[in-house]
C-alpha positions, 0 to 999 in steps of 0.5 A: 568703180568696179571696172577700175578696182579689177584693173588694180587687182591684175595689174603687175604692179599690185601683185608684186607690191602684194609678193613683197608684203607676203614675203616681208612676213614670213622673213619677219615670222622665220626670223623672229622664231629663230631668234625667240628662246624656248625653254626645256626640261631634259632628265640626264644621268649624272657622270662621275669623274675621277672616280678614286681607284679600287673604289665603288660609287653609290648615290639615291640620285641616278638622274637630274632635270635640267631646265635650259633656254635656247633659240629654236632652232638650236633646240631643234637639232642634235644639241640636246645630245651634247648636255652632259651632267658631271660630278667630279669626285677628284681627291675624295676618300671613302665615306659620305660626300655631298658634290655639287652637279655641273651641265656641259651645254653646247653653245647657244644653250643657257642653263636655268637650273638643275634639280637637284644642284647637289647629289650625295655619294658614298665612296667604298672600298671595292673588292671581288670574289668568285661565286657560283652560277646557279639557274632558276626557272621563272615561274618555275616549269610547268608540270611535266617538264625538266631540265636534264644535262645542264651545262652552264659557262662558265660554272663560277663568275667573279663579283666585284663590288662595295664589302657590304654587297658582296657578303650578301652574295653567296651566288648569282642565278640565271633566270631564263623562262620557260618560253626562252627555253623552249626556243632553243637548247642553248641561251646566253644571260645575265647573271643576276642575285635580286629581285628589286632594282637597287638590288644590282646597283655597285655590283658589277660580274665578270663574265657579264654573260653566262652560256647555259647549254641543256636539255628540256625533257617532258615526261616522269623525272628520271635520274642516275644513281650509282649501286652499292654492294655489301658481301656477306661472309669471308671466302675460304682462307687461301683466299682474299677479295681482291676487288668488287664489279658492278655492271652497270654501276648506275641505275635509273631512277624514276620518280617525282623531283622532290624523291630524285633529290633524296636519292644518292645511291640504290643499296644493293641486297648482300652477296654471300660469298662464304667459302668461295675460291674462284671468282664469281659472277652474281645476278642481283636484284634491284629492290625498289622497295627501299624509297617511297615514291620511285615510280621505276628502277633500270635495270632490274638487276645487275651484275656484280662480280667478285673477284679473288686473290690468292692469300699467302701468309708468313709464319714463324717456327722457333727452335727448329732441330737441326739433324745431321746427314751424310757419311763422313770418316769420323765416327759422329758429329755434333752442331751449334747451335742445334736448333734454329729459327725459321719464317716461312710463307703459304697458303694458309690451308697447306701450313695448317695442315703441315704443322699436325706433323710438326713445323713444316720445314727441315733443317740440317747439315751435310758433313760428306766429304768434310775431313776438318775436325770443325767447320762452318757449314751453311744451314740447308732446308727441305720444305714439306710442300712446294707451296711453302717458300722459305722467307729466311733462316737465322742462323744461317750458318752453323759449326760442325763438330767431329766426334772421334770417340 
């Protein structure tokens, strides 16, 4: 018995009719799988179409689960990429909508159901508007730490989004952290104005990016702050302030960040220039005494130069007497008119002193060689000093008169 059942397990045939029955199952198992429907749920944005020109979409809902059945095999490949969840929006104005939401599913996939099957959108009109670019540190910088030399591009972005988003944007922010900053002098990020997600949603910025180039300093705040300079008393009276040099116009300031921030200028003591005629060069001080909390002020003095101009002034004389010069062949002569007006400029020192003798001018006519009885003779003049010009006479001619008796 036992010799025969060894025959039958080695013979050939038991072992191909044993191959054929092994082989019938995995067909039949292979081929029942392929042909057995699995059911999936798959989460999937929802895609907007024909979105209404200059309009701006939102909705509560972002995703959908879609349940759908299909043979394995076709589940198992890259058909799941090709489900797609559409709402079309053709022909709609703004305000609220409820939209039906439609799968696109590949062959081979049926759809159960999508949740949910309806979506409410809200349509409003979109416009834009140009912001600032601010940074703000996460978390803020450790202590020591500060950000000199910031450069930001570009330093303005353009938001575009519903109306009633953007009049809560008055600027968007880089938040870079500290980590980030101390890796390198330069970082590229995205500008942003919340702190929730919601936040964001409708809201889109161009540039996407902003370039924020700086310099990570530890160490005491410091800052360049310009110097102011008063004078005190006026220079002598020929004279006139014709401009006002500081060397250097900065100083640096060191003190904590919130005292930096209430710096805008290092006041300088008054310069007395009371009676000055030539240019002049002081040394100042720079007080440090005048802000609480500056740690430190360089340099401690600067330079301030005066520099002075020369003042001329015009004045009027009036009936300035006209005399007659000359010899003639007549006996005498009278002029009209016999007096005239004259404006004439200078120092102010030489035509004060001039005028204790009088207007500082002459003015006359010379008959020489005149033989007419009567003539029109232009109005000569002689100034007491050189430094006195004259400006104009009025008349500037007069009439001679020949007197024979």
């Amino acid at each position: 018995m036992i010799k025969s059942l060894d025959s039958l397990l080695s013979s050939k045939t038991f072992l191909k009719v044993v191959s054929v029955i092994v082989a019938f199952l995995v067909w039949y198992y292979v081929a029942a799988e392929r042909t057995t429907e699995v059911v999936r749920t798959v989460t999937l944005p929802i895609e907007y179409l024909n979105v209404p020109a200059d309009m701006s979409i939102s909705s509560d809902t972002r995703n959908v689960d879609v349940q759908i059945a299909a043979p394995r095999d076709v589940l198992s490949g890259k058909s799941l990429e090709s489900i797609a969840c559409q709402v079309d929006l053709k022909g709609l104005e703004t305000g609220r909508h409820v939209r039906p939401v439609r799968a696109i599913l590949p062959s081979g996939v049926r759809l159960i159901d999508i949740k949910p099957s309806n979506i409410e959108v809200l349509l409003a009109r979109t416009s834009a508007k140009e912001v600032p670019v601010e940074v703000q540190v996460k978390g803020g910088l450790p202590p020591g730490y500060r950000l000199e030399n910031v450069r930001l591009t570009p330093e303005t972005v353009v938001i575009e989004g519903p109306d009633s988003k953007l009049e809560e944007i008055e600027r968007v922010f880089l938040r870079p952290t500290v980590d980030a900053l101390l890796e390198s002098e330069s970082i590229t990020l995205r500008p942003v104005w919340g702190e929730k997600p919601e936040d964001f949603m409708d809201v889109t910025v161009n540039p996407a990016e902003v370039q924020m180039d700086y310099v990570l300093v530890r160490g005491i705040p410091r800052k360049k702050v310009p110097v102011e300079i008063t004078l005190e008393g006026e220079p002598h009276k020929d004279y006139e302030v014709q401009g006002i040099s500081v060397d250097p116009p900065e100083v640096v300031v060191e003190a904590p960040v919130d005292v930096l921030d209430r710096i805008r200028e290092i006041v300088l003591p008054p310069v007395d220039i009371e009676g000055i005629t030539e240019d002049v060069v002081f040394q100042v001080n720079v007080p440090e005494e005048g802000v609480s909390g500056i740690s430190g002020i360089q340099p401690s003095t600067v330079r301030v130069r005066v520099l002075l101009l020369s003042r001329q002034v015009e004045r009027m004389y009036k009936d300035v007497p006209i005399e007659i010069r000359g010899r003639s062949i007549y006996p005498s002569w009278r002029v009209e008119p016999v007096a005239a007006e004259v404006l004439v400029k200078g120092p102010p020192s030489v035509l004060d002193e001039l005028e204790e003798n009088g207007p500082p001018v002459e003015l006359f006519v010379d008959v020489t060689n005149i033989v007419s009885r009567s003539l029109r003779v232009p109005l000569q003049y002689a100034t007491a000093s050189r430094q006195v010009k004259i400006i104009r006479v009025e008349p500037a001619h007069v009439t001679v008169f020949a007197e024979t008796e």
